[in-house]
C-alpha positions in Angstrom: 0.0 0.0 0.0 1.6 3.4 -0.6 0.7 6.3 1.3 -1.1 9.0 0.6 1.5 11.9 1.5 0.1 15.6 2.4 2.0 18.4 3.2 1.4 19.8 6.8 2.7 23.3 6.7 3.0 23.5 10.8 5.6 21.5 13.2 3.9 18.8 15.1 0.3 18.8 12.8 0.2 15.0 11.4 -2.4 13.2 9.2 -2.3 9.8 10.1 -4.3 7.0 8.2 -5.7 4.1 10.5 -6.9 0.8 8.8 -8.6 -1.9 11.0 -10.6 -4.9 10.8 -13.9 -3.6 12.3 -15.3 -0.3 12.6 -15.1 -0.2 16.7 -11.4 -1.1 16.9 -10.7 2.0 14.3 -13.1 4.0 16.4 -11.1 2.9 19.8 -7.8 3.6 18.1 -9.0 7.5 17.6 -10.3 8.0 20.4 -7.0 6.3 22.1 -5.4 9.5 20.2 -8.0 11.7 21.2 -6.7 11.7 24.8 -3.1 12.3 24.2 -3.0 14.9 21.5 -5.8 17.2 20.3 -7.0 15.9 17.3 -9.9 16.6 14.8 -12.3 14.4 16.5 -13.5 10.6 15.7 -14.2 10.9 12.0 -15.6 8.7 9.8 -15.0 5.2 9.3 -15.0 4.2 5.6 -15.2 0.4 3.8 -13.8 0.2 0.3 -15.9 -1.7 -1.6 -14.5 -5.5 -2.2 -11.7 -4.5 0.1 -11.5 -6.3 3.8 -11.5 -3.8 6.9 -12.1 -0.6 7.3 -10.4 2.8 7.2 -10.0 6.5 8.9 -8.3 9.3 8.5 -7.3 11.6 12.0 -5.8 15.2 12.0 -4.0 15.5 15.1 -1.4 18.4 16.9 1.5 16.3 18.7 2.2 19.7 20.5 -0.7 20.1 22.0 -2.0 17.1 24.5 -5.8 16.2 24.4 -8.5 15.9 26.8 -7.1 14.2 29.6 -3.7 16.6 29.2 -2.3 18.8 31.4 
């Protein structure tokens, strides 16, 4: 799979791409990142048609921490 590369014109902004099996584990894994960097939110979830899984996309700030931060 090759990525899909975006240019993030900030330090510390990141797009990251989460693929799972099942629409709660991708759904656990943003909200996992949700609590230790402010991110865009759970988005989402998207199933490619005659493709196995499921997939997400997640803006998040590695500066700033999320909601259980300081």
């Amino acid at each position: 799979m090759k990525p899909n590369e975006q240019h993030i014109a900030e330090p510390g902004l990141v797009v990251l791409n989460i693929t799972g099996g099942d629409e709660d584990t991708v759904r656990a894994v943003m909200a996992a990142l949700e609590e230790r960097w402010a991110t865009s939110g759970i988005g989402p979830v998207r199933r490619d048609p005659g493709k196995s899984g499921v997939r997400a996309r997640i803006y998040a700030d590695v500066l700033r921490p999320g909601r259980d931060g300081p």
